[in-house]
N, C-alpha and C positions, 0 to 999 in steps of 0.2 A: 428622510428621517435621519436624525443624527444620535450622537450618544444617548443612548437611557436602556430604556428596558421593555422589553418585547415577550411576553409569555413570562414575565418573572425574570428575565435572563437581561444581565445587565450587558453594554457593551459597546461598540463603534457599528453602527449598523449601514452605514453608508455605501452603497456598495461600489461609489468609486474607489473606496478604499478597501473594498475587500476585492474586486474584480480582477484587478492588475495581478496582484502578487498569486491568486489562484491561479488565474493560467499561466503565470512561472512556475506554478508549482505543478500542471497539469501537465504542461511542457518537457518540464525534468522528468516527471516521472514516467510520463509514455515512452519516453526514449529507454529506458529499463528492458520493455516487453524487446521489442528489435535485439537487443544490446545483448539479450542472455541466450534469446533463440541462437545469434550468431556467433558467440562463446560453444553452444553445443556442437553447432555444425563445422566452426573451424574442430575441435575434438572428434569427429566422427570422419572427417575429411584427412587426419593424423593416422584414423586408425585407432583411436583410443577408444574402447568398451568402456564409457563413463554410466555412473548408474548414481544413486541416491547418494552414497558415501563422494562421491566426486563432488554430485549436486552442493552439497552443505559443505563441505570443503572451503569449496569456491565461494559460497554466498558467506560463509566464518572469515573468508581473506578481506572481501568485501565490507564488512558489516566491521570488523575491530580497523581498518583504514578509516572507515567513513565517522566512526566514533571518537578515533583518534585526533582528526581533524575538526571537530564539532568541539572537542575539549580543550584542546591547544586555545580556540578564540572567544570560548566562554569566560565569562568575564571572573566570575569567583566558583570556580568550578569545586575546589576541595572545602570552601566555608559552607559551600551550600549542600555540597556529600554530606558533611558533618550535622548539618541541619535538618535533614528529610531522614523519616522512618526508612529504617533499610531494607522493611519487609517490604512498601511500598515501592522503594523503588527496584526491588528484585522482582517484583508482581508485574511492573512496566516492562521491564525486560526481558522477561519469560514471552506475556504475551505478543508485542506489537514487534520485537527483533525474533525470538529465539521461534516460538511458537507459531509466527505467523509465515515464518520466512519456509519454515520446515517443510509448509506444505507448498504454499509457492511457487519453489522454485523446481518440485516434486510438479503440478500443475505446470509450468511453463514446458516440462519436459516432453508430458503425453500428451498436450495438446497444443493447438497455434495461437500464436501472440495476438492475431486479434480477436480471438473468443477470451483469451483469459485477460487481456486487456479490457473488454468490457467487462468481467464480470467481476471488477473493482470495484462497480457500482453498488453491488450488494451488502458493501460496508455500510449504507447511508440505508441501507434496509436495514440491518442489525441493529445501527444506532440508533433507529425510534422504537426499536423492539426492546432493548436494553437498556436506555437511558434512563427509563423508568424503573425500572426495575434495581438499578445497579446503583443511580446518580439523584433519585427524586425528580427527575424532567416532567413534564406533562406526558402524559398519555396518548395512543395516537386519536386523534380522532375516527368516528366514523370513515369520512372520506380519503385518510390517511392508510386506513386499512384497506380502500378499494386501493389507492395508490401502489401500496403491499403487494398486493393479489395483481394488479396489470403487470406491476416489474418483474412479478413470478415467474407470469403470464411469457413475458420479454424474453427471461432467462430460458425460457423452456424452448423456444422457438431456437434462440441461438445456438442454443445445445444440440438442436433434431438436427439441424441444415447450416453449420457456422462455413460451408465453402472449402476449397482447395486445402489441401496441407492441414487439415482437422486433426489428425491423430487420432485420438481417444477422449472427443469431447467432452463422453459424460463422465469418465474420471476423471479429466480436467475441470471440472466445473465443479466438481464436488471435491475435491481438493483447494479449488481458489475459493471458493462459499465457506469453509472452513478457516483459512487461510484470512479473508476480509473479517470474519466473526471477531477472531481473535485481534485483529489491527482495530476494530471496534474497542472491545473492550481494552485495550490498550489506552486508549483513547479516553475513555469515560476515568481510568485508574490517573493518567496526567494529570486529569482535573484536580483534583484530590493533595496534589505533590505543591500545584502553583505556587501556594502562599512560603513555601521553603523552601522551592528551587524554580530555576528559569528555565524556558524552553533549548536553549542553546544544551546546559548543564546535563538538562536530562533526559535529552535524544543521545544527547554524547554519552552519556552511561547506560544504556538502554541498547545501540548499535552495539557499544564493546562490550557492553555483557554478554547480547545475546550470542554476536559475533564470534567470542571465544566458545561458548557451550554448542556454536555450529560447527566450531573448528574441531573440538571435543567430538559430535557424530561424526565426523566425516576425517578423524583421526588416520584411519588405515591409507588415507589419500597423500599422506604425507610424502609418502615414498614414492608416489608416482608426480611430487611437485613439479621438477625438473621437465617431464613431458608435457603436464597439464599448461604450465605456465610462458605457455608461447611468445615472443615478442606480443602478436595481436593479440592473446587472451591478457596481456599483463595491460596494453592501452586501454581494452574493455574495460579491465578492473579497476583502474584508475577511474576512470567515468563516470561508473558506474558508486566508486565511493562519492566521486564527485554529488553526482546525483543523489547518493543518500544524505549524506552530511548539507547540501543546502534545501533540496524539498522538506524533509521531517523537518530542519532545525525551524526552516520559515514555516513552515504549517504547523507546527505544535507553538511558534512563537505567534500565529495568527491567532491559534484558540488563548491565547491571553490576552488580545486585544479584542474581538470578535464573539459575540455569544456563537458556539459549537452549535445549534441547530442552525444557526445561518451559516454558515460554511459547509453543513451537510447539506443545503440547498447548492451551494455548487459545485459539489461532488461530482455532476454528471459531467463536467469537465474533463474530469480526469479519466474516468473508460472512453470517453471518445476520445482522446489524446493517443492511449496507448492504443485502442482499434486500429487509430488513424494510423499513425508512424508505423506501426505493423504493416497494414495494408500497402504502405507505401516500399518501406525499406525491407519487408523478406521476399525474397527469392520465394516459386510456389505456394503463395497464399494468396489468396482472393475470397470474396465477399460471397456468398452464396444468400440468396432470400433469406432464411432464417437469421442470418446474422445481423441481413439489414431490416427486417421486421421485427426482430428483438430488440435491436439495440434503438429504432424509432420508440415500442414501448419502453425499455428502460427509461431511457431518457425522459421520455415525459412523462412517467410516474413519479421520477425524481423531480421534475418540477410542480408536479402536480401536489406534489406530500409539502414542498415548499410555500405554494401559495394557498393550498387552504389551513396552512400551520396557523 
């Protein structure tokens, strides 16, 4: 199937063109979960009491670097500020940087990178719950709602039993469910901006907005910069801008090539990416049943909500 329209939704539907650049972008982004667990634990291995203020600190240093560099290489960055409503593109930036990141990276803290790694998934739940309501999408269908109910199904398992180095999974989990809601509506609010600004433009003001009002929480951290910002915490954070500034800029520059419910079709990508690299790169974590009997339903509800779409 090529360019046209699928469900009303115009777009490049081919999915050798959408497959490539998703799992770069599922790629980049799993390497996140690893990346911030081991930001904490070189901090706890220092001796540093980090907590929530530290959290958002760190993810504000992150987020205005990765915004920074996302605006440097956009092509008409300030004609197109000048062009877009500024309440929409503050409503972008609240939710899918500031809002989403808040809880997060709050989630990454009390539980393991590969439970909150998968439960990314639950973005591409919110998106058929919300697209409708928010954007005029179609509606889910029937078997779209069994889809719903199996990945619930998924999460719930991961959450009883996610294995080794769990933490506090079911704060975790209701932190990250929070956390993907808002990168949803994020998401549905871009749609919105397209015809005035480009994907590059407005991940890059969206990182450094949200970026600066997580530097803003996480202000009293300022004075412990010097300790937070270790040789290896400062490689992390480069990385890790790395990683924001080219996954969102290619994935939000997807959803303007790409009808958005095909790409929430390969979503499930991206929580086994970050499961994966978890499982693999921390120290103390490992797979317990629930984790892999959840993360087999998630997955296939996310495919399943795809193919009877």
């Amino acid at each position: 199937m090529g360019r046209g329209s699928l469900d009303g939704v115009e777009g490049d539907h081919r999915w050798i063109r959408v497959l490539p650049p998703v799992l770069l972008c599922a790629g980049l982004w799993g390497s996140a979960f690893p990346a911030i667990k081991t930001v904490y634990g070189l901090w706890e291995e220092a001796g540093i009491d980090a907590g929530p203020i530290e959290f958002w600190w760190f993810a504000g240093v992150r987020f205005v670097l990765a915004g920074t560099l996302l605006l440097i290489v956009a092509k008409r960055p300030v004609r197109e500020f000048r062009a877009t409503p500024k309440l929409r593109l503050l409503g972008f930036s609240l939710t899918q940087t500031f809002g989403q990141y808040l809880f997060f990276y709050l989630a990454i803290a009390v539980a393991s990178g590969s439970l909150t790694g998968l439960l990314t998934a639950t973005g591409s739940f919110w998106w058929m719950v919300l697209a409708p309501l928010m954007a005029g999408a179609p509606r889910p269908s029937g078997m779209q709602w069994v889809a719903i109910a199996i990945g619930g199904v998924g999460v719930t398992l991961a959450t009883a039993a996610p294995g080794a180095g769990a933490g506090q999974p079911v704060l975790g989990a209701t932190l990250m469910v929070l956390a993907t809601g808002l990168g949803a509506v994020g998401l549905i609010q871009f749609g919105r901006m397209r015809e005035t600004i480009g994907a590059r433009a407005a991940t890059g003001y969206s990182l450094l907005g949200g970026g600066l009002l997580l530097l803003i929480a996480g202000a009293p951290a300022f004075v412990e910069a010097g300790r937070l910002m270790t040789p290896g915490v400062m490689l992390l954070t480069l990385w890790l801008a790395v990683v924001s500034a080219s996954a969102f800029g290619l994935w939000n520059h997807l959803s303007t090539k790409h009808p958005v419910p095909l790409l929430a079709g390969y979503r499930f990508l991206i929580p086994l990416a970050g499961m994966t690299e978890s499982l693999l790169l921390l120290e103390g974590e490992s797979a317990g049943w629930g984790l892999l009997a959840g993360a087999a339903l998630v997955v296939g509800s996310l495919v399943m909500a795809q193919r009877v779409r």
